[in-house]
N, C-alpha and C positions, 0 to 999 in steps of 0.2 A: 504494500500500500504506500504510494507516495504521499509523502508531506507537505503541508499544506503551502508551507512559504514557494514551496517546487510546481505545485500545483498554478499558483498564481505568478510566478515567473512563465510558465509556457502559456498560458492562458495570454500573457501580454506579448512575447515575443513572438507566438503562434498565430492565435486565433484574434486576439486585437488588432495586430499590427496591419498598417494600412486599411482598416476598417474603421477604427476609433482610436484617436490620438488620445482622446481624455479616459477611455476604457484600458487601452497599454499604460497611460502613465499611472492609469490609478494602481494596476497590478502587480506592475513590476517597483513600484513604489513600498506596495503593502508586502512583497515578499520578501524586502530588505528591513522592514517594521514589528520587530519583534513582539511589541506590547500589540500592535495589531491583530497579528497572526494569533497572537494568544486570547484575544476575545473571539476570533471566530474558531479557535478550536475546543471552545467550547460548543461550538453547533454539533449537530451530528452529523455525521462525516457527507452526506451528501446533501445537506445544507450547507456545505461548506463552500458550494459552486462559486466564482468566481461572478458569473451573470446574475446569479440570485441573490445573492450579498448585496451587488452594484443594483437590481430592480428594486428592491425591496429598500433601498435606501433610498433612492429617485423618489418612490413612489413617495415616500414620507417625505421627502422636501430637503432630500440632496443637494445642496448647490454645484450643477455639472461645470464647477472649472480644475482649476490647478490642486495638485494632494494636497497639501496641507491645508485648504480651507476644509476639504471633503475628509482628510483627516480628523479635522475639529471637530467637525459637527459627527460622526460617525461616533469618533470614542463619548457625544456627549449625550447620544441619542441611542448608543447599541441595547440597550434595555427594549426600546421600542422594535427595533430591527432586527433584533433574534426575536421576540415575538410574532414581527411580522414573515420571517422566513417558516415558522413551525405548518404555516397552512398555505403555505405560496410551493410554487414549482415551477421549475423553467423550461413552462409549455410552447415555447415558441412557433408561433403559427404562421407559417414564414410560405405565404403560396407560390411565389417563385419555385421553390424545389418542382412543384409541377413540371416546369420544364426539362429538369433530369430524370422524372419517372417516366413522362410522355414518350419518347422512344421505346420501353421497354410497353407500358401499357399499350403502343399499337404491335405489339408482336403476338397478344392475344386475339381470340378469337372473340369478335362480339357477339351479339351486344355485349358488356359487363356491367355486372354488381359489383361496388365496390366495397371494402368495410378494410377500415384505417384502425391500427391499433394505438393506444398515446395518439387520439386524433385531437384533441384542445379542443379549438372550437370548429374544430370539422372543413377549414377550410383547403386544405388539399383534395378536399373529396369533390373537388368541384375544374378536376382539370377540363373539360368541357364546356366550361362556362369562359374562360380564358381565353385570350388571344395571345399569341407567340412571336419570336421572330430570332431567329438563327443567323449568327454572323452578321448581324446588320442587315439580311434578306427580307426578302415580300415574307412580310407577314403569312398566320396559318389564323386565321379568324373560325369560331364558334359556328354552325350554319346561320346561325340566325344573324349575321354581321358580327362586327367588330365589337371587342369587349370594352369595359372600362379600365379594363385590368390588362396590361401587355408585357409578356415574359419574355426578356432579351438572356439571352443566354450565346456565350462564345463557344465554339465546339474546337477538338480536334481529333484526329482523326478521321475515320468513314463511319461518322454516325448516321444511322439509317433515321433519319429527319424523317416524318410523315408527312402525309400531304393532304391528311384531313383527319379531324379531333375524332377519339375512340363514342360509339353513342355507348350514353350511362343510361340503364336505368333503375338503378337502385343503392343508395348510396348511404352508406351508416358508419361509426365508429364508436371505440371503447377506449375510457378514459378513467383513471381512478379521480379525479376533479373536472368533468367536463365542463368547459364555458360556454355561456347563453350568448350570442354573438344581439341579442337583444338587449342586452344586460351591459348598463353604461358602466358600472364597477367591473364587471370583465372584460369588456372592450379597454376602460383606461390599463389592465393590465397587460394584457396584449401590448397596447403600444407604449408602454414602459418597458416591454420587454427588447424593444425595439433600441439598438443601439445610440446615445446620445447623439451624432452628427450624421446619422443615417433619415435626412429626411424623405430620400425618396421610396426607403420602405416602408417607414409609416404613412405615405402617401398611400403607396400601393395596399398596406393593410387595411388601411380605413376604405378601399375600393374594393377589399375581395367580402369585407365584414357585409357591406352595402348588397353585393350578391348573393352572399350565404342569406341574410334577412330577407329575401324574396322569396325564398323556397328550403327552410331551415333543414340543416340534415336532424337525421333519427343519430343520437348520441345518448349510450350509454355507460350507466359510473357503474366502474366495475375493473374488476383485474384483469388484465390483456388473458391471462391463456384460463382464467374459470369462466369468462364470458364468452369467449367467443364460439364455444358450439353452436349454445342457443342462439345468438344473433347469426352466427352463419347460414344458418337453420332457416331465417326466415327469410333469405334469398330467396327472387320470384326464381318461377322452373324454365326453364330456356335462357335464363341469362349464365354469364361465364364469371363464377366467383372469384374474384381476387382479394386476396388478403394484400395489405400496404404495410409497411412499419418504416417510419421516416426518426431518424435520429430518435429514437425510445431504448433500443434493447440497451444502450447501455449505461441503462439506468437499471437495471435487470440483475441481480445478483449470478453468476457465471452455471449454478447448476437451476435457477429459474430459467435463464436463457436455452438452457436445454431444453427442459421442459413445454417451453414455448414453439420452438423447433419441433419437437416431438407431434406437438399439440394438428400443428399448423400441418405436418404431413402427415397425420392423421387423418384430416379432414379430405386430403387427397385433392386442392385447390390449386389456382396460380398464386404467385405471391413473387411482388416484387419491395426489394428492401434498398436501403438508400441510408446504410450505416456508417461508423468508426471502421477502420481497417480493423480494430478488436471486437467488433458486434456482433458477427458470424462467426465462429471457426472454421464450420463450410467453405465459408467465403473468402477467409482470409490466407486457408491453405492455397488456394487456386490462385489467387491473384498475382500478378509480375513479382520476383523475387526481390526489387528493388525497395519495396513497399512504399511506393509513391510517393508525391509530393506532402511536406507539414500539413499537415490540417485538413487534406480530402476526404470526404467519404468516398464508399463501395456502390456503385449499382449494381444489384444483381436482379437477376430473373431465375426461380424456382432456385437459387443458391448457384447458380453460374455467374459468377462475377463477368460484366459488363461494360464497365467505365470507371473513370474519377472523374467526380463529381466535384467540386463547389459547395460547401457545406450549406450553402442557402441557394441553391441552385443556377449560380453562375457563370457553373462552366461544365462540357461534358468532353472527357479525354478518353478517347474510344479505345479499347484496347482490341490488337491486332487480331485479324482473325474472326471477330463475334458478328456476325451478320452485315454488311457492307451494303445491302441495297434499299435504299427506302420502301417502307411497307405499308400498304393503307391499312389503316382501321377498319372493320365489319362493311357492310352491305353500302353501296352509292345510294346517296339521297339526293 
């Protein structure tokens, strides 16, 4: 188990850098701040998150500039902030990744049902409602026209790009805290979850939330692998179930993640995942022996690893060999 000062050293040099200049300096700050480190190691070890520390202090009235103001107020206010981390989780609902599932999701067969596990507030489950656009190319619009929502995503390699959105018709997920995207106290969480100087994904949040409230998905509180029989279950009969799991499993203790695994090909479904190079072991034995670039996720389809990803769906780096020709989705409309 790594340490926490280690923990928030990679988190800045990693996963902040070039994303949030106030998110790196606050991390790489707190891992050199002993009295710091030592009030969040009093949380328990996965309250200890680096993002959930930083929301749950925003959320209470963070002032987002330089450490030591955010230092101040942090050591004067941790009382409140380990409280508020005891019922918070770092659901981030990030619908850009759409665009790194979308290639895998059109190598099924339609129509599909879809059911998201850790779905938040359900908003991945809506890649069809989305407009796309690859490499700076002609857009991939919704049938019904162009969305409010448009997924720019950089590729490399021969990703098989589609050339028209998968049809859904049935679309659910499973969440031990699910949020009400009607719900102005989970909406403000969401986008606190959203990085300080990232205003174009809070832009694009508040346009995928505006979508999901027109036609809310079915989300269930419940634990990823004792829920999901029954919701699988209630997939209509002719459609193609797919199970999703976006940045969740490892949150998953390594013999739960089993378990889950287990679960999922039990059911004898498609399933496409979009993890940590550690979220699968499946996935992680097959993958290039290089073990990719810092900070990428895995795409996989049915545990064949397929790309690096973009951990918020930025980017997709095809790996050699995995399908090369663009594939439509189900029947022409």
């Amino acid at each position: 188990m790594r340490d926490t000062a280690s923990w928030y050293r990679t988190f800045g040099e990693v996963e902040a850098r070039g994303q949030s200049a106030i998110y790196e300096e606050w991390a790489l700050a707190v891992s050199d701040d002993a009295p710091v480190i030592a009030l969040i190691d009093e949380l328990p070890l996965q309250k200890r998150q680096p993002n959930l520390v930083f929301a749950c202090s925003r959320l209470l009235g963070a002032p987002e500039g330089p450490y030591p103001g955010f230092r101040d107020w942090l050591v004067r206010h941790w009382p409140s902030v380990a409280a508020e981390t005891e019922h918070r989780s770092t659901q981030t609902n990030e619908a850009r990744r759409c665009a790194s599932l979308l290639p895998a999701l059109a190598m099924i067969p339609g129509p599909l049902a879809l059911l998201e596990v850790g779905a938040s507030a359900g908003l991945c489950l809506y890649p069809d409602r989305y407009s796309y656009r690859y490499d700076g190319g002609e857009p991939l619009h919704p049938s019904d026209g162009p969305s409010t929502v448009l997924l720019e995503c950089a590729t490399n390699g021969l990703v098989p790009v589609p050339t028209r959105l998968p049809e859904i018709v049935w679309r659910a997920g499973i969440d031990l805290a699910p949020l009400d995207v009607s719900d102005p106290a989970d909406t403000l969480w969401l986008e606190t979850l959203v990085w300080p100087e990232q205003h174009e994904r809070r832009d694009r949040l508040r346009a995928a939330i505006a979508i999901a409230r027109l036609d809310p998905p079915r989300l269930v509180r419940g634990d990823a692998i004792d829920a999901l029989p029954a919701l699988a279950a209630e997939a209509p009969a002719g459609a193609t179930l797919v199970v999703v799991a976006s940045a969740v499993l490892v949150y998953l203790p390594a013999a739960e993640r089993m378990r889950f695994v287990e679960t999922v090909r039990g059911l004898g479904v498609d399933w496409v995942s979009l993890e940590g190079v550690g979220g699968l072991p499946s996935v992680q034995a097959a993958i290039p022996p290089d073990g990719g670039p810092p900070g990428r996720f895995v795409l996989a389809l049915n545990e064949r690893p397929l790309a690096w990803t973009g951990p918020h769906g930025q980017s997709l780096d095809w790996f050699a060999g995995e399908s090369p020709a663009a594939i439509d989705a189900g029947p022409p409309r």
